[in-house]
N, CA and C atoms as a LAMMPS dump frame, in Angstrom:
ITEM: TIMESTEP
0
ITEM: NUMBER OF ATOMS
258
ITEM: BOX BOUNDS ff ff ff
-5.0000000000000000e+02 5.0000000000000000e+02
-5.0000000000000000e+02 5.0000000000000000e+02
-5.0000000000000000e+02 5.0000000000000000e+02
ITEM: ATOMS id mol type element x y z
1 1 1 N -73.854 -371.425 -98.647
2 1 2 C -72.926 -372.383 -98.082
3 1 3 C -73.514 -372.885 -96.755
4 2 1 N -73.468 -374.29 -96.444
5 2 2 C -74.329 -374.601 -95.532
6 2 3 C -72.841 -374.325 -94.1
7 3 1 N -74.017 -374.395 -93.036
8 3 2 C -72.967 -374.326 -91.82
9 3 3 C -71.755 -375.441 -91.406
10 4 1 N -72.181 -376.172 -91.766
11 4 2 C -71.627 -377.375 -91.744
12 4 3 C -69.836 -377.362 -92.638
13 5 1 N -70.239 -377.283 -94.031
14 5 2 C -69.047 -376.687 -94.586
15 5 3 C -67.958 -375.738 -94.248
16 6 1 N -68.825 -374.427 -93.647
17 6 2 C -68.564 -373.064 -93.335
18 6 3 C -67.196 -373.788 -92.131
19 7 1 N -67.946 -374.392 -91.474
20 7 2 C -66.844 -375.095 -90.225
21 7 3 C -65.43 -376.016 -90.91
22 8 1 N -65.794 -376.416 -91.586
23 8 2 C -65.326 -377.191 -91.641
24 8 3 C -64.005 -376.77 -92.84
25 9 1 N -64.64 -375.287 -93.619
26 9 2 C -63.54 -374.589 -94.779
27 9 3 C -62.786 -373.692 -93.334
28 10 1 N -63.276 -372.938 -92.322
29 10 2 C -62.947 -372.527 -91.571
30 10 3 C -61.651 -373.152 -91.005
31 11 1 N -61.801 -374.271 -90.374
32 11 2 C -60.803 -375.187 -89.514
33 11 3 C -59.764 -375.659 -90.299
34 12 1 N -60.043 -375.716 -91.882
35 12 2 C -58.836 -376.526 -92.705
36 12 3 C -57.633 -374.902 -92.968
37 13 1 N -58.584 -374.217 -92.825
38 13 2 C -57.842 -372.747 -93.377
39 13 3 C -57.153 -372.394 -91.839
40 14 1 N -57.593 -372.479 -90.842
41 14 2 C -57.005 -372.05 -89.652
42 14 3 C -55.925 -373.657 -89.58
43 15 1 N -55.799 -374.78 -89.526
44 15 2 C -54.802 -375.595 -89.933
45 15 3 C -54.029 -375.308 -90.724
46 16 1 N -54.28 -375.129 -91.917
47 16 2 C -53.039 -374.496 -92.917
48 16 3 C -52.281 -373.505 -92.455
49 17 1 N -53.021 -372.417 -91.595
50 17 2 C -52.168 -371.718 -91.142
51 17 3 C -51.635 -371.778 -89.711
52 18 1 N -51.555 -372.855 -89.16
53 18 2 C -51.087 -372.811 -87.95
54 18 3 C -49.282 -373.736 -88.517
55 19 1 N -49.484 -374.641 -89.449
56 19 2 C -48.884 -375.236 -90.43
57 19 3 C -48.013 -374.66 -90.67
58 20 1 N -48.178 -373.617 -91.172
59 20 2 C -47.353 -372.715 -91.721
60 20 3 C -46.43 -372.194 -90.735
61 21 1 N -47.211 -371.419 -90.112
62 21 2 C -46.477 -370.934 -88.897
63 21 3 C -45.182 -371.835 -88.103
64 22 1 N -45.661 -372.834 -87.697
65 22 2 C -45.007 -374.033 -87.348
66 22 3 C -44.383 -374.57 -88.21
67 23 1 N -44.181 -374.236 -89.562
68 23 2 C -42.893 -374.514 -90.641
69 23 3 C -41.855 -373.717 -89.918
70 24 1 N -42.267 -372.473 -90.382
71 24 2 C -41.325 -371.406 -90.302
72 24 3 C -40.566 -371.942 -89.14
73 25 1 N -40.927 -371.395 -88.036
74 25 2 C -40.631 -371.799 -86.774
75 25 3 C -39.611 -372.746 -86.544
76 26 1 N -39.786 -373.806 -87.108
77 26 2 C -38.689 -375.263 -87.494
78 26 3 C -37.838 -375.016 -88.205
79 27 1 N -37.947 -374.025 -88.676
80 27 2 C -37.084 -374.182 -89.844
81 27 3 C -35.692 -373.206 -89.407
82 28 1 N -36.539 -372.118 -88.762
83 28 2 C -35.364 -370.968 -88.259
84 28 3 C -35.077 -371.777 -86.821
85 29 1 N -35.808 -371.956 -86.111
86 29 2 C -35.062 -372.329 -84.66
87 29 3 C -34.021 -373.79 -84.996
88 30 1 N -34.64 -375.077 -85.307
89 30 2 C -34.398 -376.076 -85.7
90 30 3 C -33.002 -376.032 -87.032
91 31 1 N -33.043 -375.846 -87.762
92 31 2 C -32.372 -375.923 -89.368
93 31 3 C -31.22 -374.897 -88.892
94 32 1 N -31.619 -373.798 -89.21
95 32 2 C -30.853 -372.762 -88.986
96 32 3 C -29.879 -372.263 -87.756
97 33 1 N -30.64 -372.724 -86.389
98 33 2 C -29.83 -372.397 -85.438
99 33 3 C -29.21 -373.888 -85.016
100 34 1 N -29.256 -374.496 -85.762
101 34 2 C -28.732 -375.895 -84.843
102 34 3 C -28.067 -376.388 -85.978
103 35 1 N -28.91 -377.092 -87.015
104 35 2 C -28.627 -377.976 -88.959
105 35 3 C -27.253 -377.103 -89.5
106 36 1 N -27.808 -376.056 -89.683
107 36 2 C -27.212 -375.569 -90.741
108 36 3 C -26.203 -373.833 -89.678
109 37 1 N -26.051 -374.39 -88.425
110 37 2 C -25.495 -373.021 -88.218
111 37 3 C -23.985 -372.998 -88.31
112 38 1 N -23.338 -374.268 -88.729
113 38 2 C -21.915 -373.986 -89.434
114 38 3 C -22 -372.865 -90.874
115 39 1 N -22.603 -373.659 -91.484
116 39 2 C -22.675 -373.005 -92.995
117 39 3 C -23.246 -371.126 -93.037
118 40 1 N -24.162 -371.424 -91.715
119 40 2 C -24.775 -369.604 -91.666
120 40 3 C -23.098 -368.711 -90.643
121 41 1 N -22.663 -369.596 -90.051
122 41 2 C -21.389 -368.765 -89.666
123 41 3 C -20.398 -368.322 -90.082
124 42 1 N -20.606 -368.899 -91.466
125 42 2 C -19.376 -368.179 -92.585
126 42 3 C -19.585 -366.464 -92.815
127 43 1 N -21.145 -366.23 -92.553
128 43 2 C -21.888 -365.159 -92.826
129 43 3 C -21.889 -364.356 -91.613
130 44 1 N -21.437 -363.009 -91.501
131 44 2 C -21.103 -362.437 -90.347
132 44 3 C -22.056 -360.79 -90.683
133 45 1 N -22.678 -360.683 -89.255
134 45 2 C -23.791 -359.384 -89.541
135 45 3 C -23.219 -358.786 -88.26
136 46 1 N -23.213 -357.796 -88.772
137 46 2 C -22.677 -356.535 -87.302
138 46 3 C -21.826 -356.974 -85.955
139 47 1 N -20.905 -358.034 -86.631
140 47 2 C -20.002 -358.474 -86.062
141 47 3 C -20.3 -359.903 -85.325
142 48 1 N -21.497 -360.224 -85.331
143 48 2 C -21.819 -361.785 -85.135
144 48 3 C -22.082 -362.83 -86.163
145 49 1 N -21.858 -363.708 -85.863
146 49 2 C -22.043 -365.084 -87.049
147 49 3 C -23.485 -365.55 -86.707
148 50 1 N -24.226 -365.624 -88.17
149 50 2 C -25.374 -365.714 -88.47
150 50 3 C -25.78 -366.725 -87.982
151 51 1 N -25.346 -368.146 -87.678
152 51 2 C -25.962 -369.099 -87.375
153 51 3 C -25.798 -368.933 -85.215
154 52 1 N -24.786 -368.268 -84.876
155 52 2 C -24.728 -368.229 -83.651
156 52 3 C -26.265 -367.08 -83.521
157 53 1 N -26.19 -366.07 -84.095
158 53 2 C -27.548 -365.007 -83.927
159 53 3 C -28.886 -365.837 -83.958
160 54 1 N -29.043 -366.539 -84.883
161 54 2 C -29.945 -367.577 -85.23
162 54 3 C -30.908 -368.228 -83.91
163 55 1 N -29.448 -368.858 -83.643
164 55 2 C -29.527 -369.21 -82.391
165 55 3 C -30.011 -369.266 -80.845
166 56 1 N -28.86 -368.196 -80.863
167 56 2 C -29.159 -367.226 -79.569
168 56 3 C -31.042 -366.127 -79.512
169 57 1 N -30.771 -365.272 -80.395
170 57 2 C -31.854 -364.215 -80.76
171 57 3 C -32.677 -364.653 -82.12
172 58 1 N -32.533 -364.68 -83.108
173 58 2 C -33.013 -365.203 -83.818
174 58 3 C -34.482 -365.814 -84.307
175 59 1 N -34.148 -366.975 -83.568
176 59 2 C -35.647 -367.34 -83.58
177 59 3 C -36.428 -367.154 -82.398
178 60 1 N -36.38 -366.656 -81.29
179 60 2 C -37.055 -365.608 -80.279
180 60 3 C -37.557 -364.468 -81.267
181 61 1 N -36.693 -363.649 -82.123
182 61 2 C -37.67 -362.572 -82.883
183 61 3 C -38.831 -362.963 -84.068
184 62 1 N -38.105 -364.012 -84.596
185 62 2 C -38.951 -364.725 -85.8
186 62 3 C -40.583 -365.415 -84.78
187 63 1 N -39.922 -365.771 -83.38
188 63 2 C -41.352 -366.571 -83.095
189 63 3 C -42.382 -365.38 -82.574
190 64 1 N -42.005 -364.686 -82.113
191 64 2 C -42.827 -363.185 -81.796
192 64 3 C -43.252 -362.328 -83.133
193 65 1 N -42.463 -362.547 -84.028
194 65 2 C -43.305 -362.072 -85.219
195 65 3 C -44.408 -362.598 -85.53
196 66 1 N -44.127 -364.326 -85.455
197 66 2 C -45.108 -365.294 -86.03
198 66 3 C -46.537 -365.006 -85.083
199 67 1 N -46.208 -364.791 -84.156
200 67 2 C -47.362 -364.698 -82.965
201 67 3 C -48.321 -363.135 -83.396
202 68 1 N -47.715 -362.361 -83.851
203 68 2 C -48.424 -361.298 -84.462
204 68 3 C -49.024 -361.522 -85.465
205 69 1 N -48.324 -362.475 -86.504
206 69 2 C -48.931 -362.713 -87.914
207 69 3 C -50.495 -363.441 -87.375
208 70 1 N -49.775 -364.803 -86.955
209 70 2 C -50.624 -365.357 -86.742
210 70 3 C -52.391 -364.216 -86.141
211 71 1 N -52.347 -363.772 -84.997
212 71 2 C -53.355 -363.242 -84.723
213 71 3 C -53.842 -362.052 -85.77
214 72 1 N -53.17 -361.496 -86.427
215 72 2 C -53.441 -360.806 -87.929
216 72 3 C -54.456 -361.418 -88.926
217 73 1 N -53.839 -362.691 -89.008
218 73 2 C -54.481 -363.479 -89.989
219 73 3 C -55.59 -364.108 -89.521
220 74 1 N -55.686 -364.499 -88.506
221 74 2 C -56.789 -365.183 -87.302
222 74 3 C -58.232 -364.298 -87.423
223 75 1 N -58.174 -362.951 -87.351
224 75 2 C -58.508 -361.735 -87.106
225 75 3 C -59.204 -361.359 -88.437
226 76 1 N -58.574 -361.747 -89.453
227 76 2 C -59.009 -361.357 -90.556
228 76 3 C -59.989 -362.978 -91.059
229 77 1 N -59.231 -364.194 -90.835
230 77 2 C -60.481 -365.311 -91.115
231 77 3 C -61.503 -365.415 -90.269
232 78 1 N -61.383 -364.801 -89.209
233 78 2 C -62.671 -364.892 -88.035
234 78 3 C -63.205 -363.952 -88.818
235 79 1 N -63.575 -362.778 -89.081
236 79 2 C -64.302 -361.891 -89.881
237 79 3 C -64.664 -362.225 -90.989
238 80 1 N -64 -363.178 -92.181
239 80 2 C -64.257 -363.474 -93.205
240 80 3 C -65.405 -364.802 -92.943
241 81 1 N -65.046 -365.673 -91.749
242 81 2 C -66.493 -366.371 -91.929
243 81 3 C -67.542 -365.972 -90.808
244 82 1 N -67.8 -364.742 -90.371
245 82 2 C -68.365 -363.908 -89.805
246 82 3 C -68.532 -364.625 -87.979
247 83 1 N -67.107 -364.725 -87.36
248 83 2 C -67.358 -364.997 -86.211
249 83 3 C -66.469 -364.858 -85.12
250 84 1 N -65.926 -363.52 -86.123
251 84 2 C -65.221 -362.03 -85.096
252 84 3 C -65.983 -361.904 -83.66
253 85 1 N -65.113 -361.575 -82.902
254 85 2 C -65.477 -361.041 -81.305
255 85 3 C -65.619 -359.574 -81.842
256 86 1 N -66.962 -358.825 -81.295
257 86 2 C -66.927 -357.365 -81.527
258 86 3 C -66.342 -356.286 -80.221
C-alpha cells in the first residue's frame, strides 16, 4: 500500500469516527435533552424524569464516555497504520 493511500485510508477512518462520535453527542444532548425531552419525561428513573436527567447529567456522562471511546479507538487506528507514540 503506497504512503500516500495509507494517509489518506487513515484520515477517512479517523473522520468516520469523529462523525460518529459527534452523532451520538447530538443526538443525546440535542434530541433527547431538548427535541424529545417531553416524550422521555413520561419515563421516570430513580425518581427523575428521563428527559430532565438527559438534560441536566446526561449528556455530560455520554460526552465523557465518548472522549474515552474516542481515544480507545484513536489508539488502536494509530497502531493499525503503524504511527502509535511509543
Amino acid at each position: 500500500m503506497s504512503q500516500e493511500k495509507s494517509r489518506q485510508d487513515y484520515w477517512k477512518r479517523n473522520l468516520r469516527l469523529v462523525t460518529l462520535c459527534l452523532s451520538i453527542w447530538f443526538v443525546v444532548s440535542y434530541l433527547f435533552g431538548i427535541v424529545l425531552v417531553d416524550q422521555l419525561n413520561a419515563i421516570s428513573i430513580g425518581g427523575y424524569e428521563l428527559g430532565f436527567w438527559f438534560a441536566q447529567q446526561g449528556s455530560m456522562y455520554i460526552f465523557v464516555v465518548l472522549i474515552f471511546f474516542y481515544a480507545w479507538r484513536m489508539n488502536k487506528l494509530d497502531r493499525e497504520f503503524d504511527v502509535h507514540e511509543d
